[in-house]
DOTOR-730822 format. One line per 4 residues: their letters; for each residue x, y, z of C-alpha. Coordinates in nm, 2 decimals, decimal comma. Each point is the difference from the previous one (the first is absolute). Layout:
N
A> X Y Z | ...
//
This chain:
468
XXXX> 0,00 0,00 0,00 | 0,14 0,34 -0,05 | 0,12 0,25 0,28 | -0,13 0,31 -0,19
XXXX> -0,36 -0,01 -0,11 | -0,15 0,26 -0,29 | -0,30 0,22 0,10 | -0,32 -0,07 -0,23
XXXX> -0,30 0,20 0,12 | 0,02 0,05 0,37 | 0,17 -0,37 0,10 | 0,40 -0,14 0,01
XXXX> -0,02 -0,29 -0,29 | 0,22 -0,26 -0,06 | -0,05 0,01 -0,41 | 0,01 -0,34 -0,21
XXXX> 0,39 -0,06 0,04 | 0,32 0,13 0,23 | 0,25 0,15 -0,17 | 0,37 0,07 0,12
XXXX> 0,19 0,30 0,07 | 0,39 0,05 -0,05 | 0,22 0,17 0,14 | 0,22 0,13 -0,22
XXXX> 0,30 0,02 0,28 | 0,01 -0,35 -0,03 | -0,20 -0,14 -0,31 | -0,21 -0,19 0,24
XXXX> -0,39 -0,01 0,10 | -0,02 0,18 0,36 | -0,37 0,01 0,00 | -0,32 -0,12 -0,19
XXXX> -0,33 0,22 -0,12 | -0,32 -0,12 -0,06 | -0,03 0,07 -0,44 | -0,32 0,07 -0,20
XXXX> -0,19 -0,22 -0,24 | -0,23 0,16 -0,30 | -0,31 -0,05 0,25 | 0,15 0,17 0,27
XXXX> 0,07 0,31 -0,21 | -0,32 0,00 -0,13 | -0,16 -0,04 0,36 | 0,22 0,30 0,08
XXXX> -0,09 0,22 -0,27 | -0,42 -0,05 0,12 | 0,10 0,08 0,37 | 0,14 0,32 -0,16
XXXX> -0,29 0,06 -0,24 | -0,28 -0,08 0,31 | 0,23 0,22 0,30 | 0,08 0,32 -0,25
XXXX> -0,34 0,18 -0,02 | 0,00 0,02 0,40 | 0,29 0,06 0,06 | -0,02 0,30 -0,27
XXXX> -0,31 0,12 0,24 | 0,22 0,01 0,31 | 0,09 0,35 0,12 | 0,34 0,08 -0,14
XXXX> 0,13 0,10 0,32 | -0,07 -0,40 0,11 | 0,18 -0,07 -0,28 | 0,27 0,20 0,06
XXXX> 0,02 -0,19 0,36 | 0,04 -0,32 -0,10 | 0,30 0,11 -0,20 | 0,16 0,16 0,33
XXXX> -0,13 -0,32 0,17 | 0,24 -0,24 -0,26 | 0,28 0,27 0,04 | -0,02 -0,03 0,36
XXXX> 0,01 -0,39 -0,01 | 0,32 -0,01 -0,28 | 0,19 0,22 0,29 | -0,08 -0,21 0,24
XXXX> 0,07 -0,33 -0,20 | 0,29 0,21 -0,15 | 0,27 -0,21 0,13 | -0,12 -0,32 -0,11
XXXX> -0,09 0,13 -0,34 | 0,34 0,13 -0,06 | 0,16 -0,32 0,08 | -0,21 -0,16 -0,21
XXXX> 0,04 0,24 -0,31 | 0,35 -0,09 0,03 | -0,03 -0,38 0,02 | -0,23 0,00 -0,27
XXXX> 0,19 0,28 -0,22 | 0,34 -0,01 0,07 | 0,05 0,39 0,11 | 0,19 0,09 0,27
XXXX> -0,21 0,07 0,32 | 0,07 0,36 0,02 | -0,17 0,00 -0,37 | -0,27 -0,20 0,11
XXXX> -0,08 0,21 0,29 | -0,04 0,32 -0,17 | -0,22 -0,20 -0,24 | -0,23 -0,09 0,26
XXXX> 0,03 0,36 0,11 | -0,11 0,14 -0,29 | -0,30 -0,27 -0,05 | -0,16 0,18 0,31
XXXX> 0,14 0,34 -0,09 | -0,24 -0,02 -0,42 | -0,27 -0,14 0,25 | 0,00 0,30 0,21
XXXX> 0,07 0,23 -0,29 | -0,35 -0,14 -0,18 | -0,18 -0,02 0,30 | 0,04 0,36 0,03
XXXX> -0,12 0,09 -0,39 | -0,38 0,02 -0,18 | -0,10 0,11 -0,32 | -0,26 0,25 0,04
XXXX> -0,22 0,15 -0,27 | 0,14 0,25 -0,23 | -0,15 0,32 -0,11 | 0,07 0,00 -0,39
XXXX> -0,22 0,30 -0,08 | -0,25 0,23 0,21 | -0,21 0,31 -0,11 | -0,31 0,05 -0,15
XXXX> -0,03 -0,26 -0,24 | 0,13 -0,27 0,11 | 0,12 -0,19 0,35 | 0,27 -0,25 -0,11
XXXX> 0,16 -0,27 0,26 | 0,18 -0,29 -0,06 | -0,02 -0,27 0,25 | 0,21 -0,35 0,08
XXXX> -0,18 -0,30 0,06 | 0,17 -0,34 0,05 | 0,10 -0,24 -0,27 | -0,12 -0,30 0,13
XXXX> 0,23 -0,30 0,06 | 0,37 0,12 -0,04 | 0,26 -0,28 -0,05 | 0,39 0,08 0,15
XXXX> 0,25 -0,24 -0,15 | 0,32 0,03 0,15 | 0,40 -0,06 -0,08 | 0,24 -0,21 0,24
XXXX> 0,23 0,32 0,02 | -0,23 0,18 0,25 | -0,28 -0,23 0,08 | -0,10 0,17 0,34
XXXX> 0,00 0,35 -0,08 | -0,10 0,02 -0,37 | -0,33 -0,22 0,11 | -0,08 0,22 0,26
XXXX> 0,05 0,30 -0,21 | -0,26 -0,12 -0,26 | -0,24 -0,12 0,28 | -0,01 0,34 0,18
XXXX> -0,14 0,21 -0,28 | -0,23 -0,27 -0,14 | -0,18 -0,05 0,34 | -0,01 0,39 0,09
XXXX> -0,19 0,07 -0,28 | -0,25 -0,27 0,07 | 0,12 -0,30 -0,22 | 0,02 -0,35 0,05
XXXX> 0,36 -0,17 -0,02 | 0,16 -0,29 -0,10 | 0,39 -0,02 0,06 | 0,18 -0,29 -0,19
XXXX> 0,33 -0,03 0,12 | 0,33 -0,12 -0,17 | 0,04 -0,37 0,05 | 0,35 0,02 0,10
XXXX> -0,08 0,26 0,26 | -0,30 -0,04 0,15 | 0,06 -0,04 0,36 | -0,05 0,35 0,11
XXXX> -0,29 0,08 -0,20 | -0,19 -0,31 0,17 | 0,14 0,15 0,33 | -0,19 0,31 -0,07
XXXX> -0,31 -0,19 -0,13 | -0,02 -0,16 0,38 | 0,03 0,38 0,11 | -0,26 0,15 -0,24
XXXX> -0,29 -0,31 0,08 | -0,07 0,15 0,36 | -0,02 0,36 -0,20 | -0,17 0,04 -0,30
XXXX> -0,38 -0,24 -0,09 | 0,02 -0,28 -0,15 | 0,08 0,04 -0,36 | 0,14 0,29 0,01
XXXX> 0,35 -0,07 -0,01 | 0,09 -0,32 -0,13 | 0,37 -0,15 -0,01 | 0,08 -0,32 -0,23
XXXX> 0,30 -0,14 -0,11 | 0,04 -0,21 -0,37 | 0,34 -0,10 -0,17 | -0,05 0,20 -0,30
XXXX> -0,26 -0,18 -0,12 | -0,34 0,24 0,08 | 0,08 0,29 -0,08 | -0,21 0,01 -0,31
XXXX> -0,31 -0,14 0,14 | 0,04 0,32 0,25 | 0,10 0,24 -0,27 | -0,29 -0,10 -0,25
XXXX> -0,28 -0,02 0,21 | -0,25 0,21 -0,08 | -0,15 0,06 0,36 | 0,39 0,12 0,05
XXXX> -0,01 0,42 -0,06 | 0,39 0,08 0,05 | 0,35 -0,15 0,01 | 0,24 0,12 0,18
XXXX> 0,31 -0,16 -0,13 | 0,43 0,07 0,09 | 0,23 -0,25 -0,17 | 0,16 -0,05 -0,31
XXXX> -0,05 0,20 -0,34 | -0,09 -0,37 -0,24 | -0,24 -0,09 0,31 | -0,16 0,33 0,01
XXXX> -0,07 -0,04 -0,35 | -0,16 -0,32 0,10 | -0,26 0,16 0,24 | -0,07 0,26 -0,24
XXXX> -0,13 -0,23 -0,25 | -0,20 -0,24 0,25 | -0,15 0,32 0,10 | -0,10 0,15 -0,36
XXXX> -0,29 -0,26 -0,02 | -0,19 0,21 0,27 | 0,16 0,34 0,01 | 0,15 -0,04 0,33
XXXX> 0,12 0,33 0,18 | 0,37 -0,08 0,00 | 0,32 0,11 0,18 | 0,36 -0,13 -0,11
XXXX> 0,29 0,10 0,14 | 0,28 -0,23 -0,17 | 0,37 -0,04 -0,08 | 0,31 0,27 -0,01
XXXX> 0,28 0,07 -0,10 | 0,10 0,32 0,14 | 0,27 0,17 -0,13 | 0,21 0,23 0,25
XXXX> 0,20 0,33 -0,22 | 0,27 0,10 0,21 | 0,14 0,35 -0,11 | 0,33 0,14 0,03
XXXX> -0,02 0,19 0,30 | -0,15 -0,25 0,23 | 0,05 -0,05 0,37 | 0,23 -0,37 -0,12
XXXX> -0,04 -0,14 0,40 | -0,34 0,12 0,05 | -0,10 -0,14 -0,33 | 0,16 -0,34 0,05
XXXX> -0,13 -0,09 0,31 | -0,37 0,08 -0,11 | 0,06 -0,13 -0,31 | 0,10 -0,34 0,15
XXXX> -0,26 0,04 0,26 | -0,26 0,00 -0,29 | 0,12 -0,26 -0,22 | 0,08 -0,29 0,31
XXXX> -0,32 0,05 0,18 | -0,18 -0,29 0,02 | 0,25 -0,18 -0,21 | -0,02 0,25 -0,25
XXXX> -0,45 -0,12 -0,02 | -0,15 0,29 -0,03 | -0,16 0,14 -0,27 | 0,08 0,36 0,08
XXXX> 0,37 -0,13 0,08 | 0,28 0,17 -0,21 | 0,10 -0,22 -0,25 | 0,27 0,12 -0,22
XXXX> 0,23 0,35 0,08 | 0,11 0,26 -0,29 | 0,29 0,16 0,12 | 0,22 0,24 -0,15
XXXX> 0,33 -0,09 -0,18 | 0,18 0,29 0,26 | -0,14 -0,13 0,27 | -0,04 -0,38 -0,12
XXXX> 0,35 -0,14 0,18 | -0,04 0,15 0,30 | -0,36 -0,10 0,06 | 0,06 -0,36 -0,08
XXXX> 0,21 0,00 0,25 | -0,25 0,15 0,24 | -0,25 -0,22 -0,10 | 0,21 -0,32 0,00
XXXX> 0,11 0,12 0,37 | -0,35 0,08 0,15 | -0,11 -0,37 -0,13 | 0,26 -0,16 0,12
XXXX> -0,18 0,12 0,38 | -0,34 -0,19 -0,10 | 0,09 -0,36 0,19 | -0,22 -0,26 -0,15
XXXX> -0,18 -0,29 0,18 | -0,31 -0,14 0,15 | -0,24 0,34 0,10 | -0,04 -0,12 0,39
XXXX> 0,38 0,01 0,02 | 0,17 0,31 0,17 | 0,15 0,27 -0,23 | -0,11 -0,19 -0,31
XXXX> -0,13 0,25 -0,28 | -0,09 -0,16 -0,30 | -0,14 -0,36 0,04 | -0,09 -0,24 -0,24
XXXX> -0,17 0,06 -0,33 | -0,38 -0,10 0,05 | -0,09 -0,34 -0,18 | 0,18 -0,29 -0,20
XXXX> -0,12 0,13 -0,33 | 0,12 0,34 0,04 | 0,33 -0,11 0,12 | 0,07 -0,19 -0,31
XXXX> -0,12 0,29 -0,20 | 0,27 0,21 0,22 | 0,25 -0,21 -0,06 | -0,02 0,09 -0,41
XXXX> 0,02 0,39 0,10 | 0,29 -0,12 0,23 | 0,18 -0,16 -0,32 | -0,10 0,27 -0,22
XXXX> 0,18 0,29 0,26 | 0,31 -0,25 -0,03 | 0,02 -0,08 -0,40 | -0,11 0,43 -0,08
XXXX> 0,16 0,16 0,27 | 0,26 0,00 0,28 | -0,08 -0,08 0,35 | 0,14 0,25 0,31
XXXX> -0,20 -0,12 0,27 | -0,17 -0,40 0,03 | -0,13 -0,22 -0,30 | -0,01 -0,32 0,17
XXXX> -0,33 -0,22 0,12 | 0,08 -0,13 0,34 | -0,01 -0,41 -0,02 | -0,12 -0,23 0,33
XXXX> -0,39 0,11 -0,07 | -0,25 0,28 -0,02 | 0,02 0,27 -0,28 | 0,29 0,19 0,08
XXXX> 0,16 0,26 -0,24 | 0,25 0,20 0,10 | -0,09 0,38 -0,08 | 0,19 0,06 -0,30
XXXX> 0,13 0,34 -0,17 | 0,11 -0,05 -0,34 | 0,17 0,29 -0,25 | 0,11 0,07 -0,31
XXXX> -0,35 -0,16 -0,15 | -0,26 0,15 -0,26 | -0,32 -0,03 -0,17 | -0,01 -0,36 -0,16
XXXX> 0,05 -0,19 0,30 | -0,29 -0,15 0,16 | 0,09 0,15 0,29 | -0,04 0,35 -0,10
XXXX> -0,28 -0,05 -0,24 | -0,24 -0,19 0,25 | -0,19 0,01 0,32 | 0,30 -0,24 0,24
XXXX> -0,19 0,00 0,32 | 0,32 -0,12 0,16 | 0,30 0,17 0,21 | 0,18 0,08 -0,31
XXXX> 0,04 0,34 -0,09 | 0,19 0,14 -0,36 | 0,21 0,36 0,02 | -0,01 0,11 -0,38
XXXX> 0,21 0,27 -0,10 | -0,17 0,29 -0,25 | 0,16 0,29 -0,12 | -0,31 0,26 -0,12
XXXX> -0,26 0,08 0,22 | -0,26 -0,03 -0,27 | 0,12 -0,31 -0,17 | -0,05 -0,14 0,36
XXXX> -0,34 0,11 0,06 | -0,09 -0,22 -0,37 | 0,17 -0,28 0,15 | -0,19 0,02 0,36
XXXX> -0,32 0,06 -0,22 | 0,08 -0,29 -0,30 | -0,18 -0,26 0,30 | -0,38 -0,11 -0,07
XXXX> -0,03 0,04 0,41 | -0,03 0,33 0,16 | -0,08 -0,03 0,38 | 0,28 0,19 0,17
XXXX> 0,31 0,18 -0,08 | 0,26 0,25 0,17 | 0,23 0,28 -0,07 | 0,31 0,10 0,25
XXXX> 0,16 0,32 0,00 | 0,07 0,26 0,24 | -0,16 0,27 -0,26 | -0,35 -0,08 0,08
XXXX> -0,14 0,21 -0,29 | 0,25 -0,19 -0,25 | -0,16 -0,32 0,14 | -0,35 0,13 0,00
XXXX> 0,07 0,05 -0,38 | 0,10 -0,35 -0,09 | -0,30 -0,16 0,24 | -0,24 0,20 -0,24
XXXX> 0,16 -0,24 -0,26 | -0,02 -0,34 0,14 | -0,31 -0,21 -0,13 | -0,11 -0,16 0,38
XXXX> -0,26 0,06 0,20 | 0,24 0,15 0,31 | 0,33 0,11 -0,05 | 0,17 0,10 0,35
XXXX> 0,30 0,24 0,02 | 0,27 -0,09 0,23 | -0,19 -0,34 0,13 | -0,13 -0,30 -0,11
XXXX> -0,33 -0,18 0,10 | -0,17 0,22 0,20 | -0,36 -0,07 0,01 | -0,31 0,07 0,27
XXXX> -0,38 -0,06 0,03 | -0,01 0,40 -0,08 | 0,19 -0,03 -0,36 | -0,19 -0,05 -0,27
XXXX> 0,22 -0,33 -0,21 | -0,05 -0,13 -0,31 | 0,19 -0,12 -0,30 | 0,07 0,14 -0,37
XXXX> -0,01 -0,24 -0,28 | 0,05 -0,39 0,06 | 0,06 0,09 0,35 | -0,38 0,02 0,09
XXXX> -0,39 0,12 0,00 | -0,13 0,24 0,20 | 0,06 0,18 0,38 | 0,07 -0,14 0,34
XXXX> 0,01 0,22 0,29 | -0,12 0,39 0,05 | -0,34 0,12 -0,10 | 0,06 -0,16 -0,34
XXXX> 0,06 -0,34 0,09 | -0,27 0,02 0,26 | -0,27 0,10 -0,28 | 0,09 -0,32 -0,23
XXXX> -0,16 -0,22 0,26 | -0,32 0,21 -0,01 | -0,26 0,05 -0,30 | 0,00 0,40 -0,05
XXXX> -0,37 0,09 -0,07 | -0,10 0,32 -0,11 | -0,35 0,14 0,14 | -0,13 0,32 -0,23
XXXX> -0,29 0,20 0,10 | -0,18 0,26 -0,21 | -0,07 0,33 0,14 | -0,18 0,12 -0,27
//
């Protein structure tokens, strides 16, 4: 039987099958789940349908409650969350204690937002509103890089504004989703928020069912694409926030240590899995020797090993099949580039990759060209500030990207250029509940966080009366 049960309208259930969870430390199963068959998706999908229109009639400030209520339970399950994040992730506990921090800092955030109606015209012909109603049911699929905190950050908004939800976590980390599934049953009514788990084999009966309103999807950019056409036979509402590769320009007059260790800080974070992570570094050819070695220097300080160890930084990369894909960026860095800091996997278990810096490469390697999602990082040297904007640009994602300089109007100027939803100036992943994010191009569909990701889980309805 498994340890960790899903939540399916109201009640802990055990699902048609267990399924085991590794940890990535050691490439073994620590713990098992209880996994989703097709009838236990679709038994989740008619709790949602039944429990939405109430809960939609429930003041918003109850609503708003419950969301302080699960916020006050993750900090005060916050320690066995974390551990578990890291058993079931690999990241290194400090990692996996801001995440759980920030899963009850969104909820707070949301819990103190509404959408009220807008005047869009008022005089004597005409009194204009437009209103936001709920959706309906609203679907959150979530990635293994941040399984605790992106779920929680899709449930928040999609319960506030009186939807139903339905959270299907990432098979290979489910562990802490089903924690807060436990926490959430004792919160919200039955159907209202449901948790399951699958192995990557429902998401299309959740994505095309029609009684489904919205997806809420994070993950990768071909997968995205997937959702997007499961969801065309019903118009879903959609939000996708996929792949990156975002390009860093470092220009000439850049603070070199200041830059390196953020630099570094961004690209190793989570093993290098994050979407928003920094991916591949322009620097230029006066500046290009002596921040290699800066670079090389500050990674050489990032220890690697399992997350619950003491003073480890990076741990393991998440899952077996992403290791093995690592392991081809890793060869690429070596047969396109030279190495100045790592390159090796770690034998004797788990998926362990040293964090790597690698010079001297280019566009053509796989490395540059592609999303790695790995502790490898590439330093390419330019030489003109506008042939390195096309080259940042020539990319079909466009989720982040960042300009250093010490001239902040110079940088301002280049970040007008760069094709990406954020661009940061001087730092590298910076994100909050407050920031509207979203991706250009391949990199995604649509707005999380603000006002504007708030309003794509609501239906905008405009209400016009005549005065005349």
């Amino acid at each position: 039987m498994a340890e960790h049960k899903m939540l399916i309208d109201g009640a802990l259930a055990d699902g048609a099958q267990a399924l085991d969870v590794i940890n990535p430390a050691t490439g073994s199963p620590f713990t098992t789940v209880a996994r989703a068959n097709e009838d236990d998706m679709l038994r989740a999908i008619a709790a949602a349908k039944k429990a939405q229109p109430a809960w939609a009639a429930t003041p918003l400030a109850d609503r708003q409650a419950a969301l302080v209520k699960l916020a006050d339970a993750i900090d005060a399950n916050a320690v066995d969350l974390a551990r578990t994040l890291v058993m079931e992730q690999g990241k290194p506990l400090e990692q996996a204690q801001a995440e759980t921090a920030y899963a009850a800092i969104f909820l707070r955030h949301f819990a103190q937002q509404s959408l009220e109606p807008e005047t869009v015209q008022e005089d004597e012909g005409y009194h204009i509103q437009a209103h936001y109603r709920p959706l309906g049911v609203v679907a959150g699929i979530t990635p293994w890089n941040f399984p605790l905190l992106i779920g929680c950050y899709k449930l928040a908004p999609a319960v506030l504004l009186g939807n139903s939800f339905i959270w299907k976590a990432a098979p290979t980390t489910p562990v802490t989703a089903l924690m807060i599934a436990n926490l959430a049953k004792d919160i919200f009514p039955a159907g209202v928020v449901n948790v399951l788990v699958d192995k990557n084999d429902l998401g299309a009966v959740l994505t095309a069912h029609p009684d489904v309103a919205k997806i809420s999807f994070t993950g990768s950019t071909p997968t995205g694409r997937k959702v997007m056409e499961a969801a065309a036979s019903s118009l879903k509402r959609l939000t996708l926030e996929l792949g990156g590769n975002d390009a860093g320009i470092v220009l000439p007059d850049a603070d070199i240590a200041k830059t390196a260790q953020r630099a570094v800080g961004s690209a190793f974070n989570n093993a290098g899995q994050v979407c928003i992570a920094l991916k591949r570094l322009y620097v230029h050819r006066s500046i290009y020797e002596e921040m290699c070695e800066a670079i090389a220097r500050e990674a050489a300080e990032y220890a690697l090993g399992d997350g619950l160890e003491q003073g480890t930084r990076v741990g393991p990369v998440q899952n077996a099949q992403q290791f093995e894909k690592a392991k081809t960026y890793l060869a690429a860095a070596h047969a396109d580039g030279r190495i100045i800091a790592g390159g090796q996997v770690r034998e004797g278990g788990g998926y362990f990759i040293e964090p790597t810096v690698v010079r001297d490469i280019a566009e053509g390697s796989r490395l540059v060209d592609e999303e790695q999602f790995a502790p490898i990082l590439p330093v390419i040297a330019y030489d003109d500030p506008a042939d390195v904007i096309a080259r940042a640009n020539a990319s079909e994602y466009g989720l982040g990207g960042s300009v250093w300089s010490e001239d902040i109007d110079k940088a301002l100027a280049v970040a007008a250029q760069i094709e990406s939803g954020t661009v940061w100036i001087n730092h590298h992943t910076h994100f909050g509940p407050h920031i509207p994010f979203g991706g250009a191009k391949q990199s995604g569909l649509g707005v999380e966080f603000g006002k504007e990701g708030l309003t794509e889980f609501a239906q905008r309805s405009v209400v016009s009366v005549s005065r005349q």
